[in-house]
N, C-alpha and C positions, 0 to 999 in steps of 0.2 A: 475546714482544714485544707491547707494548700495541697496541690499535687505535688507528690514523688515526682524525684528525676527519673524518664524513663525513656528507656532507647528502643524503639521497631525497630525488630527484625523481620525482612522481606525476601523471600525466596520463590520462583515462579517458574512452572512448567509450561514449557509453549507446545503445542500440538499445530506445527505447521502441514497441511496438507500438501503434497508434490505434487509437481504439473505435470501428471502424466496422463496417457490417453486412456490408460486400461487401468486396472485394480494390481493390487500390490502382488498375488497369487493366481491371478487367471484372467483371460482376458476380458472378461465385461468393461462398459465404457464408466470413465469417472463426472462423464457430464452434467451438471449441474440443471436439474428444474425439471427432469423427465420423469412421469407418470409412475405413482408407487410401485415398487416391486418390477419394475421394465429391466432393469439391469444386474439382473443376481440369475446364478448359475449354481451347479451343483457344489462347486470348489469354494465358492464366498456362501454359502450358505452350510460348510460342512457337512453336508451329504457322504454317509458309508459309500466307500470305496474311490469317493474322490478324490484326488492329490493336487496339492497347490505345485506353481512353479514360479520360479521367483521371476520380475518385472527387472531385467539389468537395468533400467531405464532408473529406477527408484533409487535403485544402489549407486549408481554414478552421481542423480540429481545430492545423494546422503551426504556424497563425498565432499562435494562442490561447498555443500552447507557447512562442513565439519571445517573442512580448511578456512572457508573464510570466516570462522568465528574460533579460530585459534587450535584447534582440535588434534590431537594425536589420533592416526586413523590406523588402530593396532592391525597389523597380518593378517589375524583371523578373527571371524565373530560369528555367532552363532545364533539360533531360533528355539525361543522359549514356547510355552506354551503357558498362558497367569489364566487359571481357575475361575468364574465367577460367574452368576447368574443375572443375564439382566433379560427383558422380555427382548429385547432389540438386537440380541445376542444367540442366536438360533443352535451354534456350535456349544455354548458355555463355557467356552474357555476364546482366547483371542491369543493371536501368535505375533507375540512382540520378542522384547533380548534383554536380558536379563545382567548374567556377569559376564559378556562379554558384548557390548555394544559397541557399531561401528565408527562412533564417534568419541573421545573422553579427552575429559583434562585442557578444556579450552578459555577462554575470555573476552568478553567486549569491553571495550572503554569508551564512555560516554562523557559527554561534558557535565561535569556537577549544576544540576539546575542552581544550587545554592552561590554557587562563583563562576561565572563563566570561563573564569581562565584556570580551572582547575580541571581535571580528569581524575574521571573514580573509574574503576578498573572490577568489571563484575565477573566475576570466575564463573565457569562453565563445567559441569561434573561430569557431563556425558550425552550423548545426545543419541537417542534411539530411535530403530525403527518398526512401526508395527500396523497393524491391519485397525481399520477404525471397524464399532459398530453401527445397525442401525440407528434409524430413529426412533419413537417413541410419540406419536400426537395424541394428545388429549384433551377432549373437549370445543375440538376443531368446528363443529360443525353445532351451529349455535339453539339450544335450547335441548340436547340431546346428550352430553354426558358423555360421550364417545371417548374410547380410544381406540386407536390405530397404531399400525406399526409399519414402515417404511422402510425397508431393506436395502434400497440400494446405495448406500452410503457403505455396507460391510465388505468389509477387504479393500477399500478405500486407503491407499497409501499416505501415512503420518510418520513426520519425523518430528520425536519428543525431546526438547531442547530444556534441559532443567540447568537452574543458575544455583548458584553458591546462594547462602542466606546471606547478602553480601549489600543487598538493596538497604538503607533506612528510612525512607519516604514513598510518599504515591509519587511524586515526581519524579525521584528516581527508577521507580518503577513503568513511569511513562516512559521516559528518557532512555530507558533499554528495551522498552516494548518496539518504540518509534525507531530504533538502529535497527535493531533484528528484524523488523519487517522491511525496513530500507535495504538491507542487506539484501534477506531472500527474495525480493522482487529485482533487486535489482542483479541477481545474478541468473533469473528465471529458473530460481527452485520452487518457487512458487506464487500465485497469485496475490495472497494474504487476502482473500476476499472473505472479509466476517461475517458478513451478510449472510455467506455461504457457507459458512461454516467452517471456513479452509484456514483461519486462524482461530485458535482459541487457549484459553486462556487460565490456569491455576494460580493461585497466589497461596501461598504458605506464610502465614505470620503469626507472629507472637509479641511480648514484650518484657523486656529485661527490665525490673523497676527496682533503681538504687533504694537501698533502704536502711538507711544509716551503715553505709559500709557494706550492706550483703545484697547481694545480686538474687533477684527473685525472679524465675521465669517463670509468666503464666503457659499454660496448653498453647499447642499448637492449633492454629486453622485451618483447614485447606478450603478455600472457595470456590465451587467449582466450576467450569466450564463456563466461564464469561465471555462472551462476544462482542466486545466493545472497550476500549480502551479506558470513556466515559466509567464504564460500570467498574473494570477492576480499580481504578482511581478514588470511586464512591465507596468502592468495597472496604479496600485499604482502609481508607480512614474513619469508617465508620468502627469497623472492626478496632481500630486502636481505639475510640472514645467504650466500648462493651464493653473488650475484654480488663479494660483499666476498673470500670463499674464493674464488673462482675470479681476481679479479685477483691475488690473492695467489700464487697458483701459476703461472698463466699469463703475468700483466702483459697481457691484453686490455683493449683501450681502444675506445671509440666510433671512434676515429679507425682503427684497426688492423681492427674488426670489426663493426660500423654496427651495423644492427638484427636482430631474431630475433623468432619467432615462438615461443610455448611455449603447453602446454598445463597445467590444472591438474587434476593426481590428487587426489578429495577421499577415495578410501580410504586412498591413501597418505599423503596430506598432501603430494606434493611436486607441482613445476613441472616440464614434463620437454619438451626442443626440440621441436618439427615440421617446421619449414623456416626457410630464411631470411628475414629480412623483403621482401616484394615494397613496389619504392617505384609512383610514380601511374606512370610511365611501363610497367612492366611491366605495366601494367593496358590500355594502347592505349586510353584514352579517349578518344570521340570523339562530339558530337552524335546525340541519338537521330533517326534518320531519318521515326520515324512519329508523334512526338509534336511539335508546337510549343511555341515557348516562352509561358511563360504573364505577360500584365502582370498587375500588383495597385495597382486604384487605392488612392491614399492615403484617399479617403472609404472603402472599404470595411475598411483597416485599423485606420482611427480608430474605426467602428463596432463590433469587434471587441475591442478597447482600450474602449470604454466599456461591452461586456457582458461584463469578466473581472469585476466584482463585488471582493469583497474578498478580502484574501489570506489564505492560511492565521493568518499572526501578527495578522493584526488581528481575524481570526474569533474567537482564542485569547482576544484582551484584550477583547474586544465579550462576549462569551460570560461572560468573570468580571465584568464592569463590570453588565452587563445581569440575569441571573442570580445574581451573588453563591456562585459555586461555582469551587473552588480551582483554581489553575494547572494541575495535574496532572490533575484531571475534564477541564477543558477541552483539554487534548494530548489525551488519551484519546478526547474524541469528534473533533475534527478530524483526528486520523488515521487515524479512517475515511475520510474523503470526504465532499465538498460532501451527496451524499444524507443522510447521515448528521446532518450540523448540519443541515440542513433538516426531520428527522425529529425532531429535539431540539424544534429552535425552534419548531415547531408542537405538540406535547404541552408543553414549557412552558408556552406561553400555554393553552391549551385545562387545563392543571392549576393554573396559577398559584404552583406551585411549582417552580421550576428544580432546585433541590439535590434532591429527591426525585423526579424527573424523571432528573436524570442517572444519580442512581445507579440506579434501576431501568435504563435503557440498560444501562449497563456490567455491569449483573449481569443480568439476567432477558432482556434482548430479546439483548442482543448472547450469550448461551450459547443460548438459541432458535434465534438463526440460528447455530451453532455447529450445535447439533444435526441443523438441518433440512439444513444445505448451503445456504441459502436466501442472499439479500441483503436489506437493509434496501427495497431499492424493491417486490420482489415480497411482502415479510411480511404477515402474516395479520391482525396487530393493526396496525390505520393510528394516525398519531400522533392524529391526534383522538381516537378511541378509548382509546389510552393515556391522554391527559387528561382524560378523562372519567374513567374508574378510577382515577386517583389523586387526581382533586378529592374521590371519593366517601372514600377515607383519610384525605386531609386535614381533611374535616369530621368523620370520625368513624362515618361510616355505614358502613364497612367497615374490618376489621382488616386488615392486613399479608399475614395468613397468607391469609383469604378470597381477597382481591386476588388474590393468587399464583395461587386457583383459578380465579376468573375470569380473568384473565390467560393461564390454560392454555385453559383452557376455549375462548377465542375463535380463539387460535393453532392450534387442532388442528382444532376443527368449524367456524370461518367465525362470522356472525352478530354481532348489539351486545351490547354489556353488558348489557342491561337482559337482554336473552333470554339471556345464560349466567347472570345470577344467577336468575330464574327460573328454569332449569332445574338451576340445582345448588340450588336449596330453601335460596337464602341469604334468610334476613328479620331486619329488626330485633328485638333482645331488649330491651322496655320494663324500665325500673330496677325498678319491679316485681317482675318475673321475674327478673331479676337478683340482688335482694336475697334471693327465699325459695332460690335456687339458692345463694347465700354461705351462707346460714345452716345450711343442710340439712349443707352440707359443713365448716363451724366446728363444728359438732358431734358431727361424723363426725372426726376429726383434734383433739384435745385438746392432744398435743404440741404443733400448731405454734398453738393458740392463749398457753401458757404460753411456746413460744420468741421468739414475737413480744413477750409481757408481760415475760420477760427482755432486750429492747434486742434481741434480732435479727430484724428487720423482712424481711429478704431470706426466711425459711421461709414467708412467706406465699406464695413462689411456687410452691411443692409444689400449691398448690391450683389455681394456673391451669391446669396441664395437666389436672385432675380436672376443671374445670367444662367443658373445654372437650371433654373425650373425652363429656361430657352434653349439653353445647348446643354443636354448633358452631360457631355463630353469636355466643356470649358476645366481648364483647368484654375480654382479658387487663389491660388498663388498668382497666377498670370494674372487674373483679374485685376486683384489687388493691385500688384505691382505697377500693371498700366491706369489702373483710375485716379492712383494717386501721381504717375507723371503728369497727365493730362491735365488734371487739376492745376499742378505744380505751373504746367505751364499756358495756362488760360489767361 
């Protein structure tokens, strides 16, 4: 029997983590990779008699994020307290916001993967903020059945960004994963680093299956806590091929069996239950007792509003307009991060060449910090210096290849251009020198002066790599240039 017509429905909670230096309630650090239990206090572990206080730092970065994905940022909002037991959860309850969160009523619009000249428009319900818990390891330690519990992730600042069910594909779903993480990096509300935990991910789905006229929705899923864009994408769609087989055996409906929790196996590839859905009521929310609620005047928002700067797409088309360097150079460096275009924009103008500018980025600085582990804020080569060394290409006073050594040269020992090329013994080679080095070597290689006299001009390049294992400083263009007058006029 063929399949029904059926429509996904896609709805997805983001839990981005904010860049702040401390916890959301108290000061412990939010650093990432340091030793179980090193960073928890009495306040992030809810210790009797403790009192949190709130991180302004979190509340500004909240603001930043609400504005730029469309957001009404009400007067006032307030700290819940949601009920529940997890072992990684020391307090038992976690302090998030419930009906009045700092963020509501907002929107992305992404390009339709389906048409590229189309715009789908994904509504935004509210975006909140609240205290992450720990973690939970088990089985960490191989042949031993262990678990462990690792606390310093609690009171870790999240802002929970939930969409409209508005999505109907995994693509779409990519396609608004991929803006919203653009977004928050690039307005440094956050790193999105998944790895680390600092994005993650819920999908809620279900599916509408026409059925001679009536509309049949299966149960809801929620999938939880994905770290990979890969996984929620596998998730998606695996989940549309079950729940279609399982109404098919069952005849389960949203009506007959509401929501569910599932989890995603990414060694198996599948989604597999955990519990039933809990709705807000199973949660006892209730006024956090030891925080107030917080006003935000409208002048401080509007301030805030006028330090978002420009947005990723117009950085995009400023960058080719400005520059003269192709749509896809420019995706390339904006999705890095606002550092990142600021790091451009400044060896730009210090090179006065953009197109040689980027591409050095994307090849030589961005594999540098590949290799170092490093980020573009802490790197060794500052953009000015980049531009300095590629004005000195552009003119002609250094080769490609040179460049490349200075370029190592300053990344690895610190220091300016001028003092790496002094100390790698880079100096100009006068035409001079140049011409008695072509000739010494046209007359050492007789072949490639008859293969150049027969019409093949390219055998003169046998000789750049000889002049240059002689002078390393020769420049490969000069070579060229004179072996084939010389020739020319022999």
């Amino acid at each position: 029997m063929s399949q029904l017509p059926t429509t996904t429905i896609i709805g997805l909670e983001v839990h981005v983590q904010l860049k702040t230096a401390t916890k959301l309630f108290c000061g412990c650090s939010t650093k990432f990779g340091s030793p179980p239990n090193t960073q928890v206090c009495p306040v992030c572990l809810g210790l009797p008699g403790a009192l949190p206080v709130i991180n302004e730092h979190a509340i500004e970065l909240a603001i930043r994020a609400g504005l730029a994905i469309r957001c009404d940022i009400p007067p006032l909002t307030k700290w819940d307290r949601k009920q529940y037991f997890y072992p990684d959860l020391p307090k038992g309850y976690q302090i998030s916001q419930f009906d009045l969160p700092i963020c509501a009523d907002g929107c992305l619009e992404i390009t339709d993967p389906a048409d590229p000249d189309a715009i789908r428009r994904i509504g935004i319900i509210r975006a909140h903020l609240e205290e992450d818990a720990g973690k939970s390891m088990h089985d960490e330690a191989a042949g031993r059945a262990d678990s462990r519990i690792d606390l310093n992730r609690c009171g870790t600042p999240l802002l929970e960004i939930v969409s409209e069910p508005d999505m109907r594909t995994a693509d779409e779903a990519l396609a608004y994963l991929t803006k919203l993480k653009e977004i928050m990096t690039h307005l440094g509300v956050s790193d999105c680093e998944m790895q680390e935990g600092s994005l993650r991910v819920d999908a809620n789905v279900n599916l509408h299956i026409d059925k001679h006229g009536q509309r049949i929705a299966t149960p809801i899923v929620e999938v939880k806590n994905m770290n990979s864009f890969r996984n929620v994408a596998a998730a998606l769609d695996y989940e549309v091929e079950r729940q279609y087989a399982e109404w098919e055996e069952t005849g389960h409906t949203i009506q007959t069996h509401g929501k569910r929790t599932f989890g995603w196996d990414d060694v198996k590839c599948v989604t597999y239950p955990q519990r039933e859905k809990e709705e807000s009521a199973d949660y006892r929310y209730f006024p956090c007792p030891d925080l107030l609620p917080i006003r935000i005047p409208r002048e401080r928002v509007e301030e805030i509003r006028a330090s978002l700067g420009e947005t990723p797409e117009e950085t995009r088309e400023r960058l080719q307009s400005q520059y003269g360097i192709k749509a896809y150079d420019a995706d390339v460096i904006v999705s890095q991060g606002r550092a990142m275009v600021e790091y451009f924009d400044a060896a730009a103008m210090a090179s006065g060449d953009g197109k040689r500018t980027s591409s050095w980025i994307q090849q030589d600085v961005m594999r540098t910090l590949k290799e170092q582990g490093s980020d573009i804020e802490s790197f060794g080569v500052s953009a000015e210096q980049l531009g300095q060394l590629l004005s000195k290409v552009k003119s002609g006073e250094l080769t490609n290849d040179r460049a490349r050594d200075v370029f190592k040269h300053v990344s690895e020992n610190g220091g300016g251009i001028e003092d790496a090329i002094k100390a790698l013994g880079i100096e100009a080679v006068d035409d001079s020198e140049m011409e008695a080095l072509v000739k010494e070597l046209l007359a050492a290689n007789p072949k490639v002066v008859d293969d150049v006299k027969n019409g093949n001009q390219k055998a003169v390049g046998s000789l750049i790599g000889q002049a240059r294992g002689k002078n390393p400083n020769a420049n490969p263009q000069k070579i060229r240039e004179i072996a084939l007058r010389l020739i020319d006029q022999a």
